[in-house]
C-alpha positions, 0 to 999 in steps of 0.5 A: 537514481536520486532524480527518480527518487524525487518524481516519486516521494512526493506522491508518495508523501501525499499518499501517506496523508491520507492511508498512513503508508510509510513514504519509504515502503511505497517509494522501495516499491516502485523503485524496485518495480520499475527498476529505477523507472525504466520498466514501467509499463508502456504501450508498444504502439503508441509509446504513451506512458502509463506512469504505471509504478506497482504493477497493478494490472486492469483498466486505470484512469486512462485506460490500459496497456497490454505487454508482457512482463516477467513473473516468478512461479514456483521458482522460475520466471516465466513470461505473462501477457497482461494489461496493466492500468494506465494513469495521467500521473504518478500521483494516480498510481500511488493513490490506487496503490493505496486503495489497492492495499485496504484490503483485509488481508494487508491489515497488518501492513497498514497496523506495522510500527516501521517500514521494515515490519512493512516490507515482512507483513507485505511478502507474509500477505503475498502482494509479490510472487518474488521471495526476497521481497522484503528484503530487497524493500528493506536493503533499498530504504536502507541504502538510499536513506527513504526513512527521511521521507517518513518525516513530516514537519508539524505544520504540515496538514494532515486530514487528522490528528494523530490520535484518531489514527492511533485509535482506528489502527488499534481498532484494526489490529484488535479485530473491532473492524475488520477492513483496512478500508475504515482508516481512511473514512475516520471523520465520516459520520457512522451510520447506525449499522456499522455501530451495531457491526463493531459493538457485536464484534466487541461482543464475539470477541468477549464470548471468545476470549471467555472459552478460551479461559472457561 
């Protein structure tokens, strides 16, 4: 267990760095995925991997693999044939999950204070068909100690200073921007147009906040 737990929290770690994922969340995911990494997607015929660890179906990188795989639905489990995308390594595979989770509707994901709010906000958001979703995150970061990952030293990079992040999360979970998305673009210049987005934003949300007290 612990052997895969080191395949993937470096990824992980390195994902982090850029969307501010907890490590621990995104390593409970694809332990619980994969199933320690024994389920991840493999093409029948030739037997290549595809360092596929959340699922995510498509066409990745290198391409796709086509089985079938089990799903929950309306309370049974139900067989699916899908392609899932296919990566060189896992490092792929968790940045696309990453940039599959800056959508609008797994903002609050992305805004949550720990792991365990995380884990709530991802089942509320519907990323898994199954109930116990979180809790299962929640037992497994629990059990295996995945918060130490969650952990990096000062001198360790990262592409920007903490209080950039602070802000752009703020900003997120306040409404002035309304896509995930801009937390991974905080030191690109802005152009003229997303200045006029977020400043009537700020406007909308002033002339509702004044109805609600008129």
């Amino acid at each position: 267990m612990q052997s895969f737990i080191d395949q993937v929290s470096g990824p992980a770690r390195l994902s982090y760095l850029t969307t501010h994922l907890f490590p621990s969340i995104t390593i409970a995911q694809a332990i619980l995925e994969t199933g320690w990494g024994k389920k991840i997607p493999v093409d029948p015929q030739s037997g290549r991997p595809s360092y596929n660890l959340f699922g995510i179906k498509g066409v990745g990188p290198a391409g796709s693999v086509t089985i079938v795989s089990k799903e929950v639905e309306n309370g049974k489990t139900v067989d699916r044939t899908s392609a899932f995308k296919a990566y060189y390594n896992f490092q792929q595979s968790f940045d696309d999950h990453a940039q599959f989770l800056l959508q609008p509707k797994y903002a609050q994901v992305l805004t949550a204070k720990t792991p365990e709010q995380a884990a709530i906000e991802l089942e509320k958001a519907g990323y898994a068909t199954d109930p116990q979703y979180a809790e299962k995150l929640t037992n497994l970061i629990k059990t295996y100690d995945l918060k130490r990952y969650d952990q990096f030293a000062p001198e360790e990079t990262i592409p920007y200073p903490p209080w950039k992040m602070d802000l752009g999360k703020r900003a997120l979970s306040e409404g002035l921007i309304t896509s995930p998305e801009w937390l991974s673009k905080l030191d690109e210049p802005m152009p003229v147009w997303a200045v006029f987005a977020v400043t009537l934003r700020m406007l909308d949300l002033l002339k509702n906040n004044e109805k609600k007290d008129g």
